[in-house]
N, CA, C and O atoms as a Tripos MOL2 file, in Angstrom:
@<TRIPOS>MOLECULE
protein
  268   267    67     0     0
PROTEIN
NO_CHARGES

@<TRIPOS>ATOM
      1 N           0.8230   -1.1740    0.0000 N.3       1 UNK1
      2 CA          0.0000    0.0000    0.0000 C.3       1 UNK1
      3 C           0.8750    1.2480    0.0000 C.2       1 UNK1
      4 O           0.6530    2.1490   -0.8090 O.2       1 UNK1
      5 N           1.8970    1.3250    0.9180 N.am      2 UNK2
      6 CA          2.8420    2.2400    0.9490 C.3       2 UNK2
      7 C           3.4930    2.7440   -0.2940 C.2       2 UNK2
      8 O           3.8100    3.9110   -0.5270 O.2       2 UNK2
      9 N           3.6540    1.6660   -1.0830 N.am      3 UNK3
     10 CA          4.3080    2.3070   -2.5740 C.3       3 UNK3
     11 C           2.9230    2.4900   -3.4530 C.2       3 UNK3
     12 O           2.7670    3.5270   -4.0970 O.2       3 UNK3
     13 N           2.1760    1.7160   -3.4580 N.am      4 UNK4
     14 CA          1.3010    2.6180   -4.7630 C.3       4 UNK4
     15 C           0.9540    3.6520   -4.0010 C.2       4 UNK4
     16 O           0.3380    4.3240   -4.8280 O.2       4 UNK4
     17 N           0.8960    4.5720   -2.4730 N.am      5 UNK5
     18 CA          0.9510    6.0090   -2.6250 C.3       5 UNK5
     19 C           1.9330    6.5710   -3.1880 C.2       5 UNK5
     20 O           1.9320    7.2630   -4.2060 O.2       5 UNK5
     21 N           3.0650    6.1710   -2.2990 N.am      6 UNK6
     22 CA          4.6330    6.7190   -3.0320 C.3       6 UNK6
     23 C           4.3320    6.7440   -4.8120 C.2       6 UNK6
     24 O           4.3050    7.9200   -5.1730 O.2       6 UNK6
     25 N           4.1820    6.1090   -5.5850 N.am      7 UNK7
     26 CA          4.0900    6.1420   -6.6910 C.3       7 UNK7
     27 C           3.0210    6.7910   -7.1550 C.2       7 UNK7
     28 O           2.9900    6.8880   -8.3820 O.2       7 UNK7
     29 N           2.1520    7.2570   -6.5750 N.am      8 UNK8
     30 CA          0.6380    7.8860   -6.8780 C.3       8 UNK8
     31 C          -0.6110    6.4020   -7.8650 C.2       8 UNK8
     32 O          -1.6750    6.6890   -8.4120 O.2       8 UNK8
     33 N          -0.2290    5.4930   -7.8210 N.am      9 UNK9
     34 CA         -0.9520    4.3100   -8.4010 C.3       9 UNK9
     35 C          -2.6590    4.6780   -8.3300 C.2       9 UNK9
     36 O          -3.1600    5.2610   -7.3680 O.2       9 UNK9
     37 N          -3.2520    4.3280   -9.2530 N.am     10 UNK10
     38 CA         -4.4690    4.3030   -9.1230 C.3      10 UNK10
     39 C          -4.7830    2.4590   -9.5650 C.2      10 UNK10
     40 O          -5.7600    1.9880  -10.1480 O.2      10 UNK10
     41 N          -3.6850    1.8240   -9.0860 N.am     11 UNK11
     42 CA         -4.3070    0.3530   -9.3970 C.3      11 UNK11
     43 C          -3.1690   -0.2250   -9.3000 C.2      11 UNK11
     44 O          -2.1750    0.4830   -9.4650 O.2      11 UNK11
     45 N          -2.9950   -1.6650   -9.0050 N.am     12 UNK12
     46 CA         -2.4150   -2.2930   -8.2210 C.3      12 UNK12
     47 C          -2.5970   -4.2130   -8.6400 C.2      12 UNK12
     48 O          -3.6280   -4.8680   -8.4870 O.2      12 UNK12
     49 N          -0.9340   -4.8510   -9.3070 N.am     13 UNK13
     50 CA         -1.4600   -6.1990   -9.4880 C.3      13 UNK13
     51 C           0.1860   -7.0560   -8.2690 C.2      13 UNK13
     52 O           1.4040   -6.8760   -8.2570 O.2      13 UNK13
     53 N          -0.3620   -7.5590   -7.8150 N.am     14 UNK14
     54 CA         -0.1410   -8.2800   -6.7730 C.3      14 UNK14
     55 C          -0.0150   -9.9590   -6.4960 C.2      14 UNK14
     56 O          -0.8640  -10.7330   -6.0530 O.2      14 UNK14
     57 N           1.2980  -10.1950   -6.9090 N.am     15 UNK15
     58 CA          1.5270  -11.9810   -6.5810 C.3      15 UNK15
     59 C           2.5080  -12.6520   -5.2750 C.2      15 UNK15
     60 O           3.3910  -12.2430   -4.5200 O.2      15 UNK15
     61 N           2.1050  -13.3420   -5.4110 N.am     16 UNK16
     62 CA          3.1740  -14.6600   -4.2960 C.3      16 UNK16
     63 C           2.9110  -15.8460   -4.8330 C.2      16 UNK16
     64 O           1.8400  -16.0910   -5.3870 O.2      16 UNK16
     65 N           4.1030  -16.8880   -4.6830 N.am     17 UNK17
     66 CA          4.4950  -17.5710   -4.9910 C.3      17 UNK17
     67 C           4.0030  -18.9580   -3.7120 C.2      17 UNK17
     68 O           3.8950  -18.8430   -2.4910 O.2      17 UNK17
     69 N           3.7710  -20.3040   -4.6660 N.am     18 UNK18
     70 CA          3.7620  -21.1140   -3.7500 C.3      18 UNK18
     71 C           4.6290  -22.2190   -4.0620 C.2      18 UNK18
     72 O           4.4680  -22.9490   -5.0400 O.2      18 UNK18
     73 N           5.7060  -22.3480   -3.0720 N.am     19 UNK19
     74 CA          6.9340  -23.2410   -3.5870 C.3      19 UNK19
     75 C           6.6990  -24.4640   -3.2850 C.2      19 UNK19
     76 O           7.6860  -25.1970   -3.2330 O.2      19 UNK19
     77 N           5.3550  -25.0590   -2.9990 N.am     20 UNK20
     78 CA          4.9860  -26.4050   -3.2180 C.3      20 UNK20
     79 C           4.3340  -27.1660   -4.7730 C.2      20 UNK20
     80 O           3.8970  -28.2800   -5.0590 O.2      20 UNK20
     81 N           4.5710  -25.8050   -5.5650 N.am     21 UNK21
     82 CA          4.3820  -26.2770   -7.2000 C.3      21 UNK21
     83 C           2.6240  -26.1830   -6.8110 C.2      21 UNK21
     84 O           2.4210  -25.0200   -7.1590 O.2      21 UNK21
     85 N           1.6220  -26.5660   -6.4390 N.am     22 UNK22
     86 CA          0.2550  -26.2060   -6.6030 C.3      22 UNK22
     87 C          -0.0780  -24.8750   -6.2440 C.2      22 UNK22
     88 O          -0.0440  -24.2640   -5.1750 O.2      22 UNK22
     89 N          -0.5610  -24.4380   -7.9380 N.am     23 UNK23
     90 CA         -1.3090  -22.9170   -7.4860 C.3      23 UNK23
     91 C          -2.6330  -22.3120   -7.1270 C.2      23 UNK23
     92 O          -3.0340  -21.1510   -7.2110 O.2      23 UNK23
     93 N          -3.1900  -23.3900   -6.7110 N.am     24 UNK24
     94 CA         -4.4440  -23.3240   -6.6360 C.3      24 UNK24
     95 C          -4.9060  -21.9840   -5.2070 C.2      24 UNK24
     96 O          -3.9810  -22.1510   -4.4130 O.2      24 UNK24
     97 N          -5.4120  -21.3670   -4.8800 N.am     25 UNK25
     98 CA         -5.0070  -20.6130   -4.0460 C.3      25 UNK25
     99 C          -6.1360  -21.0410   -3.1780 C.2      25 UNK25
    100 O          -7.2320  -21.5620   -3.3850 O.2      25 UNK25
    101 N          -5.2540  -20.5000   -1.7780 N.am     26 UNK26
    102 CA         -6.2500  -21.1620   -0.6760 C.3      26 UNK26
    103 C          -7.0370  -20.2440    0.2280 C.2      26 UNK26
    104 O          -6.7670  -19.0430    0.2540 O.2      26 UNK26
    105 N          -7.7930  -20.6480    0.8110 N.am     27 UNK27
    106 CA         -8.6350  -19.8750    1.9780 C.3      27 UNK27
    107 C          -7.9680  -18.6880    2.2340 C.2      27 UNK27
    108 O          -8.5750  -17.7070    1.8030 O.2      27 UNK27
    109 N          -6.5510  -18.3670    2.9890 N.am     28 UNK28
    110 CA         -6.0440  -18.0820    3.4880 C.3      28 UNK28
    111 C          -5.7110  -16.6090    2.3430 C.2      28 UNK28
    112 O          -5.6070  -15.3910    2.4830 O.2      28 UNK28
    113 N          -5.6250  -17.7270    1.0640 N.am     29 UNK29
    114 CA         -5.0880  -16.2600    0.1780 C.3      29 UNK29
    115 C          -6.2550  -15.2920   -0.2560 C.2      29 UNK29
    116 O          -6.1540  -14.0670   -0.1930 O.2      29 UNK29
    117 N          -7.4460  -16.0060   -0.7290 N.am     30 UNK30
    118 CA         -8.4650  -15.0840   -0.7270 C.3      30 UNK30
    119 C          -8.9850  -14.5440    0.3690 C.2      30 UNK30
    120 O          -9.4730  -13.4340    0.1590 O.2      30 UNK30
    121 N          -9.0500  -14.8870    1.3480 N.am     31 UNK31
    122 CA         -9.2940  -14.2170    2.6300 C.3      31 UNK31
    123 C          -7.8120  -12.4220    2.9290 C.2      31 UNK31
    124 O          -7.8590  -11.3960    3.6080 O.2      31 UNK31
    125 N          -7.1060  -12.8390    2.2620 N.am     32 UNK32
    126 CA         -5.8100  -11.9300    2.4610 C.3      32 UNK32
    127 C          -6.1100  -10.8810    1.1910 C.2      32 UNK32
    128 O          -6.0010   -9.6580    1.2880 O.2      32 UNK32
    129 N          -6.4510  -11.4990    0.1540 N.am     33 UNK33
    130 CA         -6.7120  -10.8830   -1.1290 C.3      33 UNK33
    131 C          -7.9480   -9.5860   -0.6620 C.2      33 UNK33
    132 O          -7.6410   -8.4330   -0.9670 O.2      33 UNK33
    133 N          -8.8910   -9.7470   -0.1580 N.am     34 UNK34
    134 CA        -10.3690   -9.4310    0.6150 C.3      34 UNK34
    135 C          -9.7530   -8.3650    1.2860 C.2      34 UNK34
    136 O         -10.0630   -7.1930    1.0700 O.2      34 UNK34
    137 N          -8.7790   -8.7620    2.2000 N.am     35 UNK35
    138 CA         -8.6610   -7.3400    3.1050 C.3      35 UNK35
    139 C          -7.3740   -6.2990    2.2660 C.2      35 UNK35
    140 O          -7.2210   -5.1060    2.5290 O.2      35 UNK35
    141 N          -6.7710   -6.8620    1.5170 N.am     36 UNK36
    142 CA         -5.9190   -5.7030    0.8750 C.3      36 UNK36
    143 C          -6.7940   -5.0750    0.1830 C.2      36 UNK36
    144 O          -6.8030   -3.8530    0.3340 O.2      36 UNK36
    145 N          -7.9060   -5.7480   -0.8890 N.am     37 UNK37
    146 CA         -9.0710   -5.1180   -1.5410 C.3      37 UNK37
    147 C          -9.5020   -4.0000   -0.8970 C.2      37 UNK37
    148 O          -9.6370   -2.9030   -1.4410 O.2      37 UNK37
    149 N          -9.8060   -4.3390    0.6870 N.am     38 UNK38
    150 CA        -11.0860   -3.4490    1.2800 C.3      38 UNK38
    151 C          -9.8070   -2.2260    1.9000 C.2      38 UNK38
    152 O         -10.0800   -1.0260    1.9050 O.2      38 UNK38
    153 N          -8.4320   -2.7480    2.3930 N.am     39 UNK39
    154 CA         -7.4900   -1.4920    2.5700 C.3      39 UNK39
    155 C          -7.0180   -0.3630    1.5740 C.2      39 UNK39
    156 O          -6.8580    0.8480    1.7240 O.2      39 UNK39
    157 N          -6.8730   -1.1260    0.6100 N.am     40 UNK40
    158 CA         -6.5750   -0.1730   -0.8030 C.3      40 UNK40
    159 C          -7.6090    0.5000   -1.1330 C.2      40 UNK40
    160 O          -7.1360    1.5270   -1.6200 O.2      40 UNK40
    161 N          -9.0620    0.5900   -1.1870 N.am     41 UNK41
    162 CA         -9.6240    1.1190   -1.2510 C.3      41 UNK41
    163 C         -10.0510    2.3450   -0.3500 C.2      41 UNK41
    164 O         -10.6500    3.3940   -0.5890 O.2      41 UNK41
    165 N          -9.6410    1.9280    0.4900 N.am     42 UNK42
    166 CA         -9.6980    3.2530    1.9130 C.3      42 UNK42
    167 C          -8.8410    4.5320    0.8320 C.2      42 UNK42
    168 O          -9.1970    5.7090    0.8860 O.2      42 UNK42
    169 N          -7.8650    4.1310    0.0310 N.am     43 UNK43
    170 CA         -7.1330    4.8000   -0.1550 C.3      43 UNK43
    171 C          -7.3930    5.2270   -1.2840 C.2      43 UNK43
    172 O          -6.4800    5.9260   -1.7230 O.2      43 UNK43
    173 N          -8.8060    5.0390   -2.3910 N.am     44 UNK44
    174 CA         -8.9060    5.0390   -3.6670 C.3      44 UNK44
    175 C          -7.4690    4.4220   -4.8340 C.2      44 UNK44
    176 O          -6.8810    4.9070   -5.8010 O.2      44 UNK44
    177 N          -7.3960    3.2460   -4.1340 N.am     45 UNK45
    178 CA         -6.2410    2.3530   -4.9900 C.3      45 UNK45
    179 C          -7.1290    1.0360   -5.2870 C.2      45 UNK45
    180 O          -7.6730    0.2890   -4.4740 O.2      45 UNK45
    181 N          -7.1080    0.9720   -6.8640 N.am     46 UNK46
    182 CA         -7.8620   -0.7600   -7.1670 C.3      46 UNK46
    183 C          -6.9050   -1.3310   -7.0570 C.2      46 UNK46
    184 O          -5.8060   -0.8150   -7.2610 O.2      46 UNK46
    185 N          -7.1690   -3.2030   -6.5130 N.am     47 UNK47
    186 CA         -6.9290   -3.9510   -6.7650 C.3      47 UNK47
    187 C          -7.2590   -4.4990   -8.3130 C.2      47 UNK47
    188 O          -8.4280   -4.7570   -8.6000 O.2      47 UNK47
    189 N          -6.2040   -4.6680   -9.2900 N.am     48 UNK48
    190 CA         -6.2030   -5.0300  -10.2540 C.3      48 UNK48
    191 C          -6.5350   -5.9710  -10.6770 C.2      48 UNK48
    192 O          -7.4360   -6.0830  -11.5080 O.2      48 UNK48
    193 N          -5.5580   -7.3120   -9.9650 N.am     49 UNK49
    194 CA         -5.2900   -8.5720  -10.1550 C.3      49 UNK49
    195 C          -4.5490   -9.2920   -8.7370 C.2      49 UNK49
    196 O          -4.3030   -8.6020   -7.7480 O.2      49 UNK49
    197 N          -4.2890  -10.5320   -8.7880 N.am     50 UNK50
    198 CA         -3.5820  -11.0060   -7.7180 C.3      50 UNK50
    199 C          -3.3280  -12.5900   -8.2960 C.2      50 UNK50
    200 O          -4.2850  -13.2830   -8.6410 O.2      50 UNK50
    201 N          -2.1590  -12.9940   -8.3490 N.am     51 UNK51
    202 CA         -1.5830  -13.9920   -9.3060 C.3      51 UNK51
    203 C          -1.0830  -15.4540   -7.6500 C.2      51 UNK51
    204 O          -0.5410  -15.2850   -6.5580 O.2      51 UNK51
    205 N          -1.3420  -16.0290   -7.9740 N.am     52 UNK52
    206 CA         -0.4870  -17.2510   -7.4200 C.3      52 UNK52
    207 C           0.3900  -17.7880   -8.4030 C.2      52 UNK52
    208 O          -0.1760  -18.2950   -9.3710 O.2      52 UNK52
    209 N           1.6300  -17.8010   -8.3940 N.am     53 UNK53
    210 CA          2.5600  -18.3360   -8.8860 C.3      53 UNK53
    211 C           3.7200  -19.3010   -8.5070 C.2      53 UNK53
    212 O           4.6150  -19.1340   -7.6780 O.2      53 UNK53
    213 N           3.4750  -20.3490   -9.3250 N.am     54 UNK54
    214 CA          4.5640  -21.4100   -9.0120 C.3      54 UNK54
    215 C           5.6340  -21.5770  -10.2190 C.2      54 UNK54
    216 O           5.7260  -20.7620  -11.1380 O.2      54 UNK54
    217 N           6.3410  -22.6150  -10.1060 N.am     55 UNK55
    218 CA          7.5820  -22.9650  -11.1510 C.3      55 UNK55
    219 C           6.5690  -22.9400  -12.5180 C.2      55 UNK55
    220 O           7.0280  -22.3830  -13.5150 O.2      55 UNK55
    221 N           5.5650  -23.3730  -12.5730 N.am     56 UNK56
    222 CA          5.3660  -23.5590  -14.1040 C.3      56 UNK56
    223 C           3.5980  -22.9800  -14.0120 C.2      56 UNK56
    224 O           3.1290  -23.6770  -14.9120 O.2      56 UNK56
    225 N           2.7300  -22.3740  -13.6170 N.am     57 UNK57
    226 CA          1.7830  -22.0240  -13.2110 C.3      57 UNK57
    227 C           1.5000  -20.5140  -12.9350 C.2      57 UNK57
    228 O           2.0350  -19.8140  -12.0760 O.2      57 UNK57
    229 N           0.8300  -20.2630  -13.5740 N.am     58 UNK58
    230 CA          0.2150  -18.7460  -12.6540 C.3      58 UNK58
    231 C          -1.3600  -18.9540  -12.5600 C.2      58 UNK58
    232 O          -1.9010  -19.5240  -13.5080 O.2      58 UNK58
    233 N          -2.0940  -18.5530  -11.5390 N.am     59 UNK59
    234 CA         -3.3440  -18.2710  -11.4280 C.3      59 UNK59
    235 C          -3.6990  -16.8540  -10.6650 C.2      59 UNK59
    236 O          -3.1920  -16.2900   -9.6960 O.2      59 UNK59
    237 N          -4.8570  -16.5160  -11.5830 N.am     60 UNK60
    238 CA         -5.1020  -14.9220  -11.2740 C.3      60 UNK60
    239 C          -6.7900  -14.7180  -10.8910 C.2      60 UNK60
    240 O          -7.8070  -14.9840  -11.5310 O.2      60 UNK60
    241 N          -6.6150  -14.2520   -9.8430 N.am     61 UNK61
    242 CA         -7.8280  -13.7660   -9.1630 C.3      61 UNK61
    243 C          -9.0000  -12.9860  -10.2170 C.2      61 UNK61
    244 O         -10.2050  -13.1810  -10.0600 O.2      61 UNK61
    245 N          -8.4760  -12.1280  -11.2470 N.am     62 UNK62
    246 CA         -9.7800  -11.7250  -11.3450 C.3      62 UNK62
    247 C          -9.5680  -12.4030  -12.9810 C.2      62 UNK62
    248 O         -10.0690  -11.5560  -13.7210 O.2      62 UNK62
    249 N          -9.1610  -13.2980  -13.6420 N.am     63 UNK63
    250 CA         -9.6440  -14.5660  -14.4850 C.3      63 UNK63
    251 C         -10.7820  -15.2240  -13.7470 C.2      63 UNK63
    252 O         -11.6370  -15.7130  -14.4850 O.2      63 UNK63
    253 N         -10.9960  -15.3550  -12.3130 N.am     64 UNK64
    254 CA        -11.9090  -16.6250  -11.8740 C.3      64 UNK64
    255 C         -12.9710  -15.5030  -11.2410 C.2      64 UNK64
    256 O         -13.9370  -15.9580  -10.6280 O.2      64 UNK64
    257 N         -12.8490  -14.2140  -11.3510 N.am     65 UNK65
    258 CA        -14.0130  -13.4320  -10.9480 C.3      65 UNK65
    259 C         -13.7980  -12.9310   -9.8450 C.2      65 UNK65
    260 O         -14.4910  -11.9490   -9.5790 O.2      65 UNK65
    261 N         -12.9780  -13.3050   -8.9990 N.am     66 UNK66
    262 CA        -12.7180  -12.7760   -7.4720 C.3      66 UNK66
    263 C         -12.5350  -11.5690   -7.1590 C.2      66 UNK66
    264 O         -12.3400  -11.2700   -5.9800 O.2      66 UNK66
    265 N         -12.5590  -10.6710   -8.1060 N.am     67 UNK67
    266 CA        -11.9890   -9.3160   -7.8050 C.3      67 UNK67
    267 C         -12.8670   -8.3860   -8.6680 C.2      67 UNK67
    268 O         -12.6700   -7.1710   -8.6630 O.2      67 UNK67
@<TRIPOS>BOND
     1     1     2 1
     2     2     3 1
     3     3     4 2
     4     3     5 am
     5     5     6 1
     6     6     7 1
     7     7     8 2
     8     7     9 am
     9     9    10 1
    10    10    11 1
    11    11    12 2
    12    11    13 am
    13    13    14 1
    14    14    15 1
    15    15    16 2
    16    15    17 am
    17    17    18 1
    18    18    19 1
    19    19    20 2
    20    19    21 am
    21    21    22 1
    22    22    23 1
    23    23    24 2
    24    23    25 am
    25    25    26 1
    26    26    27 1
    27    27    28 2
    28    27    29 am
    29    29    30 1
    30    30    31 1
    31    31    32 2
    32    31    33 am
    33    33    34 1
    34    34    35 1
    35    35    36 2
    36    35    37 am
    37    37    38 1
    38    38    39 1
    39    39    40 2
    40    39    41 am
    41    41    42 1
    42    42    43 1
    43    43    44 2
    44    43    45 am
    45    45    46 1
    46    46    47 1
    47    47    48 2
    48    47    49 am
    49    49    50 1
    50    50    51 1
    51    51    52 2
    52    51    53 am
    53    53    54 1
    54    54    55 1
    55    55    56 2
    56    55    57 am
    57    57    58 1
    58    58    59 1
    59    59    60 2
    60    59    61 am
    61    61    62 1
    62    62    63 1
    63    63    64 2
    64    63    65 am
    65    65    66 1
    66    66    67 1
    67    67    68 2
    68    67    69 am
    69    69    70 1
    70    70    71 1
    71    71    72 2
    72    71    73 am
    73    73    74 1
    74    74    75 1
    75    75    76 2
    76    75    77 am
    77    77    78 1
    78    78    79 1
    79    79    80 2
    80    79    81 am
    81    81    82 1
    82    82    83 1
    83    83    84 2
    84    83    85 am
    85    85    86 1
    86    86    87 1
    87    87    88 2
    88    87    89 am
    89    89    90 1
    90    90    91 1
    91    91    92 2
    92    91    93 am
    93    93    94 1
    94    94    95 1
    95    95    96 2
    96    95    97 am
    97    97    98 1
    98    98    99 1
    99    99   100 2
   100    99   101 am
   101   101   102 1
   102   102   103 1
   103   103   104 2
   104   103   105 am
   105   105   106 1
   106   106   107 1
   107   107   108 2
   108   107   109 am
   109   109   110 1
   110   110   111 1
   111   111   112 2
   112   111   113 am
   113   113   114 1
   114   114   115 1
   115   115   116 2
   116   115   117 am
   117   117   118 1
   118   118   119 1
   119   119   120 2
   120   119   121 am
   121   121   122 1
   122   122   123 1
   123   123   124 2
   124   123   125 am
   125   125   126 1
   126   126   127 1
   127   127   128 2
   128   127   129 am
   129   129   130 1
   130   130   131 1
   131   131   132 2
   132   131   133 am
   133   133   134 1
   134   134   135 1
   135   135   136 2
   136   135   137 am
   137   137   138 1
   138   138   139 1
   139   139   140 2
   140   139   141 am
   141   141   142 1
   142   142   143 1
   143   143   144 2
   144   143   145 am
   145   145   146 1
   146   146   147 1
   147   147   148 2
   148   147   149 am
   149   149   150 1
   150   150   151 1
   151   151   152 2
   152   151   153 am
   153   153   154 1
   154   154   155 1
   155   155   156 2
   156   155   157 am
   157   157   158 1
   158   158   159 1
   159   159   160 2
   160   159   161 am
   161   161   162 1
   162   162   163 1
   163   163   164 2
   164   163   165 am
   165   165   166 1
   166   166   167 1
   167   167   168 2
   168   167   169 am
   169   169   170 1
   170   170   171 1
   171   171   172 2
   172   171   173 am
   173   173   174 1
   174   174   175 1
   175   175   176 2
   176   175   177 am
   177   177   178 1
   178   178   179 1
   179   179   180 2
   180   179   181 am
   181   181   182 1
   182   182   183 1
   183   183   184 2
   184   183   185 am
   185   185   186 1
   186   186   187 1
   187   187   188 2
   188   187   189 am
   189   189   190 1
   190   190   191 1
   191   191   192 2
   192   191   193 am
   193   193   194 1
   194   194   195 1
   195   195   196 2
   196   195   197 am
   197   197   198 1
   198   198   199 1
   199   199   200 2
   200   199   201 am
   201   201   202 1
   202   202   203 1
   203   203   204 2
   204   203   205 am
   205   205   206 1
   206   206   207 1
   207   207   208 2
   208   207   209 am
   209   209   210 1
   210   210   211 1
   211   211   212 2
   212   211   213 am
   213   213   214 1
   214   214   215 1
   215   215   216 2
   216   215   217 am
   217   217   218 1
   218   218   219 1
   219   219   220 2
   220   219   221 am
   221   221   222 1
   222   222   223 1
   223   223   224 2
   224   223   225 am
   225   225   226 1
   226   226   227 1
   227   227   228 2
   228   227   229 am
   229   229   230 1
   230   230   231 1
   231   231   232 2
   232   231   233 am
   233   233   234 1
   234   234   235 1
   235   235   236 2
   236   235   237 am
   237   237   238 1
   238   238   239 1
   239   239   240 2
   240   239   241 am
   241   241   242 1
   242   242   243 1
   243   243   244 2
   244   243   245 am
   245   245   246 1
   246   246   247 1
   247   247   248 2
   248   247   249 am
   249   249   250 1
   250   250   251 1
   251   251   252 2
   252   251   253 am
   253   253   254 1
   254   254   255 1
   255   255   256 2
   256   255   257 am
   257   257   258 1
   258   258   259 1
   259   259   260 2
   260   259   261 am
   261   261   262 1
   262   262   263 1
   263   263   264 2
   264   263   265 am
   265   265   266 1
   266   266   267 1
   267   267   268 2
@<TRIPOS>SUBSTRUCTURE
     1 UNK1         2 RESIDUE 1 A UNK
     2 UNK2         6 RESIDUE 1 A UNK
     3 UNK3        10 RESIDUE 1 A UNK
     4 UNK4        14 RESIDUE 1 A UNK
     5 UNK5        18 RESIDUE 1 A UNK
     6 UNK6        22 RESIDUE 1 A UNK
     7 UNK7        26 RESIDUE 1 A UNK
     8 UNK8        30 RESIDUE 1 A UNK
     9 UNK9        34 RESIDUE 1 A UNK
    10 UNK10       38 RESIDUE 1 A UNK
    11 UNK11       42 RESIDUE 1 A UNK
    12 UNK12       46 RESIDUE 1 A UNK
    13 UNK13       50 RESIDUE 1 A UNK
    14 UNK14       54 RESIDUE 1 A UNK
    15 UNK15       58 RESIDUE 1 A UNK
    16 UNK16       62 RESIDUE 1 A UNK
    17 UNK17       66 RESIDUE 1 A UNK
    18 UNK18       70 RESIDUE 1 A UNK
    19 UNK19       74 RESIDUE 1 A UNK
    20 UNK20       78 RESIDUE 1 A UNK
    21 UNK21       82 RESIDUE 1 A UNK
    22 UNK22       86 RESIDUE 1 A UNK
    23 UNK23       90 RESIDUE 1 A UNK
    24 UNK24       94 RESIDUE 1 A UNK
    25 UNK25       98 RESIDUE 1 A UNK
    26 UNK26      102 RESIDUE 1 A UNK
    27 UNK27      106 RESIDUE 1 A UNK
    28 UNK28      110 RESIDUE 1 A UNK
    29 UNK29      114 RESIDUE 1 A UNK
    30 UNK30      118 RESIDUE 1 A UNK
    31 UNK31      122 RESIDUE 1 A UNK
    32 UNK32      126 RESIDUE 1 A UNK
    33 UNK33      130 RESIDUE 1 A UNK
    34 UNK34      134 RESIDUE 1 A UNK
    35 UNK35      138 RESIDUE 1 A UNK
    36 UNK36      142 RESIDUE 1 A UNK
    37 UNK37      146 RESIDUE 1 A UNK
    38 UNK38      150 RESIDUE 1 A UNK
    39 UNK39      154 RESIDUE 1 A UNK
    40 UNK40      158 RESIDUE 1 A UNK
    41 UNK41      162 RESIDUE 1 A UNK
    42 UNK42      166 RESIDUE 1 A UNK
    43 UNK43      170 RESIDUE 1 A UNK
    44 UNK44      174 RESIDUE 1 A UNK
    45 UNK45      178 RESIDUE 1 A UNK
    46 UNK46      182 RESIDUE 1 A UNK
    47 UNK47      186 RESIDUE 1 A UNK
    48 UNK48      190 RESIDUE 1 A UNK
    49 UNK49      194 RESIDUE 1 A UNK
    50 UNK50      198 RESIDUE 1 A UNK
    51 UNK51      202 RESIDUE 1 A UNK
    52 UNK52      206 RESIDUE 1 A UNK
    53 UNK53      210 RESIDUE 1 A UNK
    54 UNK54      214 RESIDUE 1 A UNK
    55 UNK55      218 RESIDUE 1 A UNK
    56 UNK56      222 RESIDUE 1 A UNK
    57 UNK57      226 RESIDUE 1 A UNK
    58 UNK58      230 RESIDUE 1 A UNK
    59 UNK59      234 RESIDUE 1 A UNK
    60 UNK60      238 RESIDUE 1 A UNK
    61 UNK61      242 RESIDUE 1 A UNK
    62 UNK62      246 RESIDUE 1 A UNK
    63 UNK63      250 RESIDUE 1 A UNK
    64 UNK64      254 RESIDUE 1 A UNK
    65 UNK65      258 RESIDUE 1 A UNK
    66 UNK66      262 RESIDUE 1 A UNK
    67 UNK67      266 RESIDUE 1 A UNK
């Protein structure tokens, strides 16, 4: 959050990596995804996207609608 002010961002895409090779994302990440959503917005900053990425995989939050 700190840098898309620093940068003046009006939007924001956002990954982590899961080094067990499955990218399927879990509870934990959409639940995490949810509150950066609802913090960035305090700030008029969109959430863009949000990627899980492994060695050979990416999956993205708002491909499956989540965002």
């Amino acid at each position: 959050m700190r840098r898309a002010l620093l940068h003046n961002a009006a939007g924001v895409i956002v990954a982590h990596n899961h080094p067990s090779g499955v990218s399927e994302p879990s509870a934990a990440d959409r639940a995490l995804t949810e509150t950066l959503k609802a913090a960035l917005t305090l700030v008029d900053v969109r959430l863009l996207d949000h990627f899980v990425v492994t060695g050979r995989q990416a999956e993205s939050f708002a491909e499956r609608g989540w965002l």
